[in-house]
ZAMIKE-759176 format. One record per atom (N, C-alpha, C): residue number from 1; residue in three letters; atom name; x, y, z. Coordinates in steps of 0.2 Angstrom, whole numbers, plus 5000, padded with zeros to 4 digits. Layout:
N
+-----+-----+----+------+-------+------+
|   i |  aa | at | east | north |   up |
+-----+-----+----+------+-------+------+
| NUM | ala | CA |    X |     Y |    Z |
...
+-----+-----+----+------+-------+------+
REM end
This chain:
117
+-----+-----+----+------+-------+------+
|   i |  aa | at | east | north |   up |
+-----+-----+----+------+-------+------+
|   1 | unk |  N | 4929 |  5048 | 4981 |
|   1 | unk | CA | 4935 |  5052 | 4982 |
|   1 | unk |  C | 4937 |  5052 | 4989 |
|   2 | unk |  N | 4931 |  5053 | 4992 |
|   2 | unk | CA | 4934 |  5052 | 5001 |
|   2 | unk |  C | 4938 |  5046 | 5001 |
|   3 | unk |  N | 4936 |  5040 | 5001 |
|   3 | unk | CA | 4942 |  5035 | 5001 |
|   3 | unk |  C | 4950 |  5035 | 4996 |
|   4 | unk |  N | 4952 |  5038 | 4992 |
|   4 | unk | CA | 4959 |  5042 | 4989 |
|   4 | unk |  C | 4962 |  5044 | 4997 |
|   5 | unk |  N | 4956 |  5052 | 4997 |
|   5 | unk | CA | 4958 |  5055 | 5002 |
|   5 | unk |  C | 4961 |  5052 | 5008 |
|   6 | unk |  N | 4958 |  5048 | 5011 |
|   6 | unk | CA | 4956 |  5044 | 5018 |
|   6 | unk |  C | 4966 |  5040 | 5017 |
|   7 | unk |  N | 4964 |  5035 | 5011 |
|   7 | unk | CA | 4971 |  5030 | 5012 |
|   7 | unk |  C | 4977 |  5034 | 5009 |
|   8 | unk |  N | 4976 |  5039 | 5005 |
|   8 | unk | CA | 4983 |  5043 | 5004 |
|   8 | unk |  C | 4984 |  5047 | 5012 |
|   9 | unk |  N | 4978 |  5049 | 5017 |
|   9 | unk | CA | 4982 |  5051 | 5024 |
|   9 | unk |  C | 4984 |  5044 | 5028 |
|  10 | unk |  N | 4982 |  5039 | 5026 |
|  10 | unk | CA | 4986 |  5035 | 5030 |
|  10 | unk |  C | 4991 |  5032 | 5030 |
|  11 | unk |  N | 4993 |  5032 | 5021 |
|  11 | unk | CA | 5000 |  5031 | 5020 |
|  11 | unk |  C | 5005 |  5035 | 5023 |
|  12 | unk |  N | 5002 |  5043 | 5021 |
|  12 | unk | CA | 5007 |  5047 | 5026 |
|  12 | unk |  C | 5007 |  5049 | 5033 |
|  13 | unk |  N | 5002 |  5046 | 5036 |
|  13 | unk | CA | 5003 |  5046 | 5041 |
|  13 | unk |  C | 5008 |  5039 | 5044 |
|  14 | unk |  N | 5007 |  5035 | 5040 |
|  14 | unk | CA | 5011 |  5030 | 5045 |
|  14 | unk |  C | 5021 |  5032 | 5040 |
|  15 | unk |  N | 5021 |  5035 | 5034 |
|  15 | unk | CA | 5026 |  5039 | 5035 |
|  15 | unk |  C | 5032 |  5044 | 5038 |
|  16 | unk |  N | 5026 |  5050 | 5039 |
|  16 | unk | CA | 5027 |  5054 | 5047 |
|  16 | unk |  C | 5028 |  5053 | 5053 |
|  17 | unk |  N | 5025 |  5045 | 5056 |
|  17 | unk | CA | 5025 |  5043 | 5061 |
|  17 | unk |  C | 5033 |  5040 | 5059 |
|  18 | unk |  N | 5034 |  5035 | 5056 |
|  18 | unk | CA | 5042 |  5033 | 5056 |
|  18 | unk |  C | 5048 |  5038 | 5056 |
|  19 | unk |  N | 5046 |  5044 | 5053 |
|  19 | unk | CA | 5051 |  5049 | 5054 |
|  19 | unk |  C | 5051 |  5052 | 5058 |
|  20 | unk |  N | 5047 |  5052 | 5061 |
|  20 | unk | CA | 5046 |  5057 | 5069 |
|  20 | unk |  C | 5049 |  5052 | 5072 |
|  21 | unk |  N | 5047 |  5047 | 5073 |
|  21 | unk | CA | 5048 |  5041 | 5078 |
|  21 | unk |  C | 5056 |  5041 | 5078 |
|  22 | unk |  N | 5060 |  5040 | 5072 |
|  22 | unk | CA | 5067 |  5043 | 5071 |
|  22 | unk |  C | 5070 |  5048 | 5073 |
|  23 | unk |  N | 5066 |  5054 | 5072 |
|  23 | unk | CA | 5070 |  5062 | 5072 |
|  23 | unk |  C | 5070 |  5062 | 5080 |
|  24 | unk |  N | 5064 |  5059 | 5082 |
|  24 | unk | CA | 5063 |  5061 | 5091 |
|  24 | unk |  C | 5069 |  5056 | 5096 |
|  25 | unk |  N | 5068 |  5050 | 5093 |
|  25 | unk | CA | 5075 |  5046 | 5097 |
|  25 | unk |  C | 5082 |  5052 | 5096 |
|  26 | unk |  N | 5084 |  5053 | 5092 |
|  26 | unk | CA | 5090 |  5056 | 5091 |
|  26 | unk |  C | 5096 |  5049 | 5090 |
|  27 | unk |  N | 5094 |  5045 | 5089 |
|  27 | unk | CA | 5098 |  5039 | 5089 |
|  27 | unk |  C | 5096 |  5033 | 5085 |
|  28 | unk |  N | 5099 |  5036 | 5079 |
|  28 | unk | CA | 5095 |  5031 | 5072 |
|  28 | unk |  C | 5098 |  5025 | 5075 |
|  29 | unk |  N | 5105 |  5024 | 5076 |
|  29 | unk | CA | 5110 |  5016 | 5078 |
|  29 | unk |  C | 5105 |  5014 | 5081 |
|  30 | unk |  N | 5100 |  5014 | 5087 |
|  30 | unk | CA | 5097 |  5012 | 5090 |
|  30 | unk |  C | 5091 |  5011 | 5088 |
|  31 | unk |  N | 5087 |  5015 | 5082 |
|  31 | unk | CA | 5080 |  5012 | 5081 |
|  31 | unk |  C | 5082 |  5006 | 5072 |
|  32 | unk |  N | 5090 |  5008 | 5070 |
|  32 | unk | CA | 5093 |  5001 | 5066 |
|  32 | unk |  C | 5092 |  4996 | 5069 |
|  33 | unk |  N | 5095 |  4995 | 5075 |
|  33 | unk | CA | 5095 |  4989 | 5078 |
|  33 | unk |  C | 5089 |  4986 | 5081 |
|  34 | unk |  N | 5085 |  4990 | 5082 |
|  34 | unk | CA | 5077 |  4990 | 5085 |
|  34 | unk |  C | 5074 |  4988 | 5079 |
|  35 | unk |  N | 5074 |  4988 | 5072 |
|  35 | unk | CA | 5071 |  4985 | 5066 |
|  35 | unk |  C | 5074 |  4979 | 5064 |
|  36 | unk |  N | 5080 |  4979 | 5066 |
|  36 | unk | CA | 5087 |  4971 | 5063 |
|  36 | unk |  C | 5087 |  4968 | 5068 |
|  37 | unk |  N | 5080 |  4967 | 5073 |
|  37 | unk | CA | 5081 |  4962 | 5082 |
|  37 | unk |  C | 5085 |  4956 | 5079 |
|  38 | unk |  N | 5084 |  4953 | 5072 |
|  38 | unk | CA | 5091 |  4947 | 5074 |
|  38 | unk |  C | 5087 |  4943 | 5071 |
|  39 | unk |  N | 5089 |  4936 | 5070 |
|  39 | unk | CA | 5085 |  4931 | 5068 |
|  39 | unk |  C | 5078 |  4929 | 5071 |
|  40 | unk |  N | 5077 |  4929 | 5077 |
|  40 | unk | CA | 5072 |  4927 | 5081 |
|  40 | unk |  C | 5066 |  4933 | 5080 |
|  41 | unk |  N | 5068 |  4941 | 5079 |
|  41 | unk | CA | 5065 |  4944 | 5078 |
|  41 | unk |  C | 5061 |  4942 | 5069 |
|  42 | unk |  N | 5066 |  4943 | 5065 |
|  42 | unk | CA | 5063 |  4942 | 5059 |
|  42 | unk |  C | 5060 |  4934 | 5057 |
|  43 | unk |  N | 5061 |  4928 | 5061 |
|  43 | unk | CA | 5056 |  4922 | 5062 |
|  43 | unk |  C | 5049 |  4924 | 5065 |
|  44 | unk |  N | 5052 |  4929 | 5070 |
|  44 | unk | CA | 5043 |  4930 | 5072 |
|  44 | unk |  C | 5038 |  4935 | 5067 |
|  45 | unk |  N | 5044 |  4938 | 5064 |
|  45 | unk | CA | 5039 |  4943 | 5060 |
|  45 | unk |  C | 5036 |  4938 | 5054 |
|  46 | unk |  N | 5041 |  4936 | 5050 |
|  46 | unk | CA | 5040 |  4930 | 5045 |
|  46 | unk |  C | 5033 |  4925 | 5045 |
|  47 | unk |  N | 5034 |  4923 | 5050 |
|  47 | unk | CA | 5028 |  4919 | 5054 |
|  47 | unk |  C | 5022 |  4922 | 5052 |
|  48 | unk |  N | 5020 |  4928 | 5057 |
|  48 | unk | CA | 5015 |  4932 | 5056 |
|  48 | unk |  C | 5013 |  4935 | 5049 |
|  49 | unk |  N | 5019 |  4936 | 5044 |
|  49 | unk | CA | 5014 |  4941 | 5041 |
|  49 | unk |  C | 5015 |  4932 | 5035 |
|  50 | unk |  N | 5016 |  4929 | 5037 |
|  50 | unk | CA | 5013 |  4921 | 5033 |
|  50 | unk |  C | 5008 |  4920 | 5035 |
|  51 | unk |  N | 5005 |  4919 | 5041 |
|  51 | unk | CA | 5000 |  4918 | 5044 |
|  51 | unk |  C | 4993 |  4921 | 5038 |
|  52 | unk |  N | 4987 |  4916 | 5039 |
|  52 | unk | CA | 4981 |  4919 | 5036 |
|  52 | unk |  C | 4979 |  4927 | 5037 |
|  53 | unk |  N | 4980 |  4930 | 5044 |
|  53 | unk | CA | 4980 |  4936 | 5045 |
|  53 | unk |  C | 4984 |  4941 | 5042 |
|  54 | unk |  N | 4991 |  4939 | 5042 |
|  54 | unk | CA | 4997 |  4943 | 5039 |
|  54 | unk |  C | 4995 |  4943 | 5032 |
|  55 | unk |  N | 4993 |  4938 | 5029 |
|  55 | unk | CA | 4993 |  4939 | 5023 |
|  55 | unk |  C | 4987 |  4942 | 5020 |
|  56 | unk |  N | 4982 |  4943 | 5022 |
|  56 | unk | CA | 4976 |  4945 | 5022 |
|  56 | unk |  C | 4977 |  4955 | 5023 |
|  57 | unk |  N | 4983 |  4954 | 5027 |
|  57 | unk | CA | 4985 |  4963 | 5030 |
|  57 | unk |  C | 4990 |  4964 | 5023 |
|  58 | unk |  N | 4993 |  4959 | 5021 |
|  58 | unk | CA | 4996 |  4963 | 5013 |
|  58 | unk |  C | 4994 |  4964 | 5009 |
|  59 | unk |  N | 4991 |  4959 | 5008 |
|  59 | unk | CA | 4984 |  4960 | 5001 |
|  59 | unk |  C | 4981 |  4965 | 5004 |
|  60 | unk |  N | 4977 |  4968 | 5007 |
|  60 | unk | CA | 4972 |  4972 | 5009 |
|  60 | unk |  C | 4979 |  4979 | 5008 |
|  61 | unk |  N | 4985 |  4979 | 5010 |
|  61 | unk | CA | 4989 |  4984 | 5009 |
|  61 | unk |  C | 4991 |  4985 | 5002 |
|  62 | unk |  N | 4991 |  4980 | 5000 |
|  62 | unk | CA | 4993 |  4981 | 4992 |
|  62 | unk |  C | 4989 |  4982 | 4988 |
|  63 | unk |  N | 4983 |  4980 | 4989 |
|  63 | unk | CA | 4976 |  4984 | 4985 |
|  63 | unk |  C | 4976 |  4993 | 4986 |
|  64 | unk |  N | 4977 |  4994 | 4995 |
|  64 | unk | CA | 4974 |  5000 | 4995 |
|  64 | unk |  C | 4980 |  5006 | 4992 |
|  65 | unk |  N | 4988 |  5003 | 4992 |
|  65 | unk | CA | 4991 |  5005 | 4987 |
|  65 | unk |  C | 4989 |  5006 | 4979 |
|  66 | unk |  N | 4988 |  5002 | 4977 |
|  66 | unk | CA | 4988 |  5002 | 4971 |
|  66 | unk |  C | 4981 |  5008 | 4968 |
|  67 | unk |  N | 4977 |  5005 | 4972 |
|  67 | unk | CA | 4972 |  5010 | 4972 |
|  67 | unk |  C | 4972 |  5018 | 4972 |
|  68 | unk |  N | 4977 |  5019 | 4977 |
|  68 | unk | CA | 4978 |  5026 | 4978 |
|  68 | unk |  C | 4980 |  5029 | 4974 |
|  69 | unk |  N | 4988 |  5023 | 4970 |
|  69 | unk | CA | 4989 |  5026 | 4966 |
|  69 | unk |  C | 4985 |  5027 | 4956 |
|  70 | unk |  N | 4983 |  5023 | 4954 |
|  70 | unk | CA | 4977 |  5023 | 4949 |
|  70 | unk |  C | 4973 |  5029 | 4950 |
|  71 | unk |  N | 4970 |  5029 | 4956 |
|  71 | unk | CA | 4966 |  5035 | 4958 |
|  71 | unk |  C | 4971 |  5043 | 4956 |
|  72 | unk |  N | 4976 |  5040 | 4959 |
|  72 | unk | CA | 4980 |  5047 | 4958 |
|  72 | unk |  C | 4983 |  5046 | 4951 |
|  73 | unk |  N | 4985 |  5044 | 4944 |
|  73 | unk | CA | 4983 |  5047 | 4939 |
|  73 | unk |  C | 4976 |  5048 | 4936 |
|  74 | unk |  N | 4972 |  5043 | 4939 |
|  74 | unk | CA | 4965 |  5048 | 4939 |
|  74 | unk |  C | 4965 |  5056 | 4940 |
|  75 | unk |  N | 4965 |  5058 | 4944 |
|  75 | unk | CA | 4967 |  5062 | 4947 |
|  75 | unk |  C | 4973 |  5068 | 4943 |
|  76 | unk |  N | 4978 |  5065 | 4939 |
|  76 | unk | CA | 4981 |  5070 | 4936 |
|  76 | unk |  C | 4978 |  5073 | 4930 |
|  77 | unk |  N | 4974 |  5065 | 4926 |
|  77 | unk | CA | 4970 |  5068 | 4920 |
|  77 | unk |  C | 4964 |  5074 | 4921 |
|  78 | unk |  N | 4962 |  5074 | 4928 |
|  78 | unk | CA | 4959 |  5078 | 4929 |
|  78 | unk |  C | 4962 |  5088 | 4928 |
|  79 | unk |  N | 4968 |  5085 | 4932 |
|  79 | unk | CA | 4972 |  5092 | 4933 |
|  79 | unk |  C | 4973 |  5095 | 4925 |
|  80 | unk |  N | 4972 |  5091 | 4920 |
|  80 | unk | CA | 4973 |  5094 | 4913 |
|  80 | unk |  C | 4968 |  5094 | 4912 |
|  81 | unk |  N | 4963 |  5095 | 4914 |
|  81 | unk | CA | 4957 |  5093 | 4911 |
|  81 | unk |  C | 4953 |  5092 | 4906 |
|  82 | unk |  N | 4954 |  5083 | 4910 |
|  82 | unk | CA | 4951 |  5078 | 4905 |
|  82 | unk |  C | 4947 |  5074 | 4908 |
|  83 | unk |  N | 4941 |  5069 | 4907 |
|  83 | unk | CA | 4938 |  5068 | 4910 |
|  83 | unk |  C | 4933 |  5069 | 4915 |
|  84 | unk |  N | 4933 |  5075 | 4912 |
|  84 | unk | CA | 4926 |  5078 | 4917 |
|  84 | unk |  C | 4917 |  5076 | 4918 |
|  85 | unk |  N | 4918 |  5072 | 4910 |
|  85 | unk | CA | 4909 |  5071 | 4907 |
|  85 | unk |  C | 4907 |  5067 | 4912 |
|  86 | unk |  N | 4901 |  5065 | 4913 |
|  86 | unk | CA | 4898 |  5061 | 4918 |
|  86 | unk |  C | 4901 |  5054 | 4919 |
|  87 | unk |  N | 4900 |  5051 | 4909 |
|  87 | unk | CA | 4901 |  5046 | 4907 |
|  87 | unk |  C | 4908 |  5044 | 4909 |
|  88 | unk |  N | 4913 |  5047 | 4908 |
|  88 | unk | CA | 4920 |  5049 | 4909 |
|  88 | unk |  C | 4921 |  5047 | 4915 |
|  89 | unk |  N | 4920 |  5051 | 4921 |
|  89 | unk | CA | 4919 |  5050 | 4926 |
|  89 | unk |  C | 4919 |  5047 | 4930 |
|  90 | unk |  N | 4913 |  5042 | 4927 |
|  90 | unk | CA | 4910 |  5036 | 4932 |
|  90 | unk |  C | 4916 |  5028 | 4928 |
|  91 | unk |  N | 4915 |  5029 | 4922 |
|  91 | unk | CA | 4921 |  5024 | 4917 |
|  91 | unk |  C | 4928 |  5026 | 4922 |
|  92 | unk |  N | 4929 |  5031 | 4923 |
|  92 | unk | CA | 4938 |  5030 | 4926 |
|  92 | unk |  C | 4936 |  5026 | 4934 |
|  93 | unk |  N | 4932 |  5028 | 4938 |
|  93 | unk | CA | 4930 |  5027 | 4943 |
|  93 | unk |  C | 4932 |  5017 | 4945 |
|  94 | unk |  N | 4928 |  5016 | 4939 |
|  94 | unk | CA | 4928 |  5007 | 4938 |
|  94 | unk |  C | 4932 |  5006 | 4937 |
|  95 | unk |  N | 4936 |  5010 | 4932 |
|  95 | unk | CA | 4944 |  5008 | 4932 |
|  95 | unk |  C | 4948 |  5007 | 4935 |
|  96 | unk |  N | 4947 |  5011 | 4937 |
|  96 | unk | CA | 4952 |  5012 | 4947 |
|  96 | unk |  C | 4951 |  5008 | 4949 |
|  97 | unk |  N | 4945 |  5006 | 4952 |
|  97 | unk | CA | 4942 |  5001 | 4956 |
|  97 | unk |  C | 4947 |  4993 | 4952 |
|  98 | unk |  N | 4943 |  4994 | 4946 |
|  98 | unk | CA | 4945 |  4985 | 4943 |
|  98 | unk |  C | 4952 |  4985 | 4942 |
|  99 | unk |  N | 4954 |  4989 | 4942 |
|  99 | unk | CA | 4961 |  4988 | 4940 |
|  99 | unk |  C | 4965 |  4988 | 4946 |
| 100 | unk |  N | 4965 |  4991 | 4951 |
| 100 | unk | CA | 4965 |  4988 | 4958 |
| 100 | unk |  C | 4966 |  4982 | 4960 |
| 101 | unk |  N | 4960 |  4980 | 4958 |
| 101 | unk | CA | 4960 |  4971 | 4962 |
| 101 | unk |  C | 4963 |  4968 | 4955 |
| 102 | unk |  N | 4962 |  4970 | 4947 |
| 102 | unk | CA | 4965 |  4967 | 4945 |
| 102 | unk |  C | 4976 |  4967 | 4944 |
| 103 | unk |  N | 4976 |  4971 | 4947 |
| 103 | unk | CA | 4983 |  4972 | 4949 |
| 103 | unk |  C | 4985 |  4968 | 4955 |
| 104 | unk |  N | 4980 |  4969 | 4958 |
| 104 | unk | CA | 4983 |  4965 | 4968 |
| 104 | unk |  C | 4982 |  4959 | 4965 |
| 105 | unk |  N | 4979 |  4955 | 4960 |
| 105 | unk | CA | 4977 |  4947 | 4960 |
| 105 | unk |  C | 4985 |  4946 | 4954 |
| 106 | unk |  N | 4987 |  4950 | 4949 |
| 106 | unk | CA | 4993 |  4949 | 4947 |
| 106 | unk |  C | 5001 |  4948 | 4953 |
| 107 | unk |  N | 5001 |  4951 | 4954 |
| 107 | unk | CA | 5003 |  4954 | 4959 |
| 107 | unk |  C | 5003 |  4949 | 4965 |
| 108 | unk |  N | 5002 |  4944 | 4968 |
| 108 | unk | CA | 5000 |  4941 | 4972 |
| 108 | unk |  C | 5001 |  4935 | 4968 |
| 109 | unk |  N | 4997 |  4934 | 4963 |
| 109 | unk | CA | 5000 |  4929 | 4959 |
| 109 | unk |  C | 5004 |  4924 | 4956 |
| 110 | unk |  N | 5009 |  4932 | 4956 |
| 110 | unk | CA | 5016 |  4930 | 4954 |
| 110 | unk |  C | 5021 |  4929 | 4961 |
| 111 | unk |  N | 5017 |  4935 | 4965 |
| 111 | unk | CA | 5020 |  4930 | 4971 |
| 111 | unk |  C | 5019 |  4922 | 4974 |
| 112 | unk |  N | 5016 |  4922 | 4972 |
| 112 | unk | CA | 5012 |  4914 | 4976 |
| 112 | unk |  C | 5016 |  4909 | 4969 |
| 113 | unk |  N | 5017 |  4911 | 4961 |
| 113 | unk | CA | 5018 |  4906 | 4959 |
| 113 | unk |  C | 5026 |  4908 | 4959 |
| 114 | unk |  N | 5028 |  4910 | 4963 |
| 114 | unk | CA | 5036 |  4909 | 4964 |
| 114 | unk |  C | 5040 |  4905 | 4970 |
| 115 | unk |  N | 5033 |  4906 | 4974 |
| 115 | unk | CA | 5034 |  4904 | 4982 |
| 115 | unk |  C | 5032 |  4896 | 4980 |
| 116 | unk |  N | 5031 |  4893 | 4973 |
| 116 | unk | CA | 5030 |  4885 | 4972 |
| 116 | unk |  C | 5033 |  4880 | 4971 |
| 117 | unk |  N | 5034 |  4876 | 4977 |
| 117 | unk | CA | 5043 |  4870 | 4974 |
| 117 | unk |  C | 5038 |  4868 | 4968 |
+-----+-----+----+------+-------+------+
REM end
């Protein structure tokens, strides 16, 4: 449950941070254009998140997505209370979890057998 906890505060905090980062400039024209640097800019981004590292930071984003979310209908069955039994409990748990990576490995997947001449 700590781990839910933990990556649904990071989602929103890197949420918060972009809207703050917005509200505080007073000048969206300006942080548009500071996102759209141009071609040069999105070559260098491109690069990077193709890289072994960039790729490894999506995949690890999109597991920790996916997760969050799962957990979080986890989490509603809970609110109507269902799922409470020990047995119940531990089985949603692994579900989260398996279904998690088996999601990021579809998903990733389909990306890569798209990306194939």
């Amino acid at each position: 449950m700590q781990i839910h906890r933990n990556i649904g505060k990071a989602f929103g905090g890197i949420a918060r941070e972009s809207v703050i980062g917005v509200v505080k400039n007073h000048d969206l024209q300006r942080t548009l254009r500071a996102l759209s640097g141009g071609e040069a800019s999105y070559a260098m981004a491109a690069k990077l998140f193709a890289s072994p590292v960039g790729l490894l930071f999506l995949i690890g984003w999109s597991f920790s997505f996916l997760y969050h979310l799962l957990n979080g209908v986890r989490h509603l069955f809970w609110d109507v209370g269902r799922g409470f039994e020990r047995t119940q409990r531990h089985a949603s748990g692994w579900f989260v979890v398996l279904g998690s990576i088996a999601l990021t490995a579809c998903i990733w997947g389909l990306i890569w057998a798209g990306h194939r001449p």
